[in-house]
N, C-alpha and C positions, 0 to 999 in steps of 0.2 A: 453166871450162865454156863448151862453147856454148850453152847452153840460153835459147832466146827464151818459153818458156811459162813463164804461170802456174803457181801451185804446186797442187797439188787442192787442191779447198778445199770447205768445205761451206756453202751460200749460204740464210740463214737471216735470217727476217723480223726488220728493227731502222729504227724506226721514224723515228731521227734521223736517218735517211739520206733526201736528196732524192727516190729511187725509191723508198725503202722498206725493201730486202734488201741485206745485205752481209755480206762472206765472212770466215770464220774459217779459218784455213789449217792444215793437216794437220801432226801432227811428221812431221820425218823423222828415221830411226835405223839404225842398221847391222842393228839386227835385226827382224823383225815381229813387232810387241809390242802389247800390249793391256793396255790400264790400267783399272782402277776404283776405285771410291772409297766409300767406307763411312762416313757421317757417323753424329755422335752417337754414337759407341759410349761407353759407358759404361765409366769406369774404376773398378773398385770393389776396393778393395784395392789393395798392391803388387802382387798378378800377377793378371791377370786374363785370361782365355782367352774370345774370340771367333769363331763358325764364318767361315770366309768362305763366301761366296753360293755355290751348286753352281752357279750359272750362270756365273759366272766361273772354277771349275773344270772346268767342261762344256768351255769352250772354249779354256781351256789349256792348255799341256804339263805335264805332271806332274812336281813338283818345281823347275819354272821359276819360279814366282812368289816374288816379295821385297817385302817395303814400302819404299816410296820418298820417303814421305813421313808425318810425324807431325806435326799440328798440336793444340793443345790449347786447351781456350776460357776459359784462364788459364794464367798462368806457373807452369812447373812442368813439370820433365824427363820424358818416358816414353820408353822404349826401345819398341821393335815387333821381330817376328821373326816368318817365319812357319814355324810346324812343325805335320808334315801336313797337316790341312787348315784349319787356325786361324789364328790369330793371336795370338799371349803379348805381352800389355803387360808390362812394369815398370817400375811409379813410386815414389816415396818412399812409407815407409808412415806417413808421419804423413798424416793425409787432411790441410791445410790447406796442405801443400805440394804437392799434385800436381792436376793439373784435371781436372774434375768428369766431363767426355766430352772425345773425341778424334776427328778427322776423319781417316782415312787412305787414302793411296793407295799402293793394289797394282798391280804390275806383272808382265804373266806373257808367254810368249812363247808365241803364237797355234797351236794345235796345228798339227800337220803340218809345220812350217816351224822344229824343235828345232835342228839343225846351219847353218840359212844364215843365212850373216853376209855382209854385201856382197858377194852375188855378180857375175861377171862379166856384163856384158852386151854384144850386141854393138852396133855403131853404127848394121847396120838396126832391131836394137831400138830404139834411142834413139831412132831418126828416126820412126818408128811410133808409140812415146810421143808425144813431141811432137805431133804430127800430130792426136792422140787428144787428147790436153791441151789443145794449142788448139781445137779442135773446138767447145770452150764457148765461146769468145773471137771468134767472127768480128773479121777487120781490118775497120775503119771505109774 
């Protein structure tokens, strides 16, 4: 790539830094996707069934959303899935094998934008990007 800019980022008060602010930088992914996360969900049972947030529905594609990530606040396997509008844990059913709650992140693909996958751009796009990109960067 030619590319001389920055990556977008979002530029967020952190205190160990000389100025003050410093930046956390964006994924980037073939699709436009929007992720959240749901801590603490309680696993009670082998299967236990959680709503996911309507606001993360509101602004997804329907049917795009998948868990991407399961963590647990002990060792101990859960599967995730999401159906309809939920989310199905299943852990072991003996409770001392499986952890107590579970942090998960869901991934869904940003309403409006279901079919584009890296689309084409052209090179006065790019160069417009850029141009916009740097715009936060003044050169020294």
């Amino acid at each position: 790539s030619d590319s001389g800019s920055d990556k977008s980022t979002a530029i967020v008060p952190m205190d160990w830094h000389d100025k003050g602010y410093g930046a956390l930088f964006t994924m980037e992914s073939n699709e436009v996707l929007f992720e959240f996360v749901m801590r603490d969900v309680p696993v009670i049972g082998p299967k236990t069934v959680t709503r996911i947030d309507d606001r993360f529905l509101a602004v997804c594609e329907p049917d795009s959303m998948t868990v991407t990530g399961v963590a647990g606040d002990r060792a101990g396997s859960v599967g995730a899935v999401v159906e309809e509008n939920n989310v199905v844990l299943s852990a072991w059913p003996l409770s001392f094998l499986r952890p107590k709650k579970v942090t998960l992140k869901l991934t869904g693909v940003r309403k409006g934008f279901k079919h584009l996958d890296m689309p084409e751009r052209s090179r006065e796009q790019f160069i417009a990007n850029e141009k916009f990109i740097n715009s936060a960067y003044p050169r020294k």
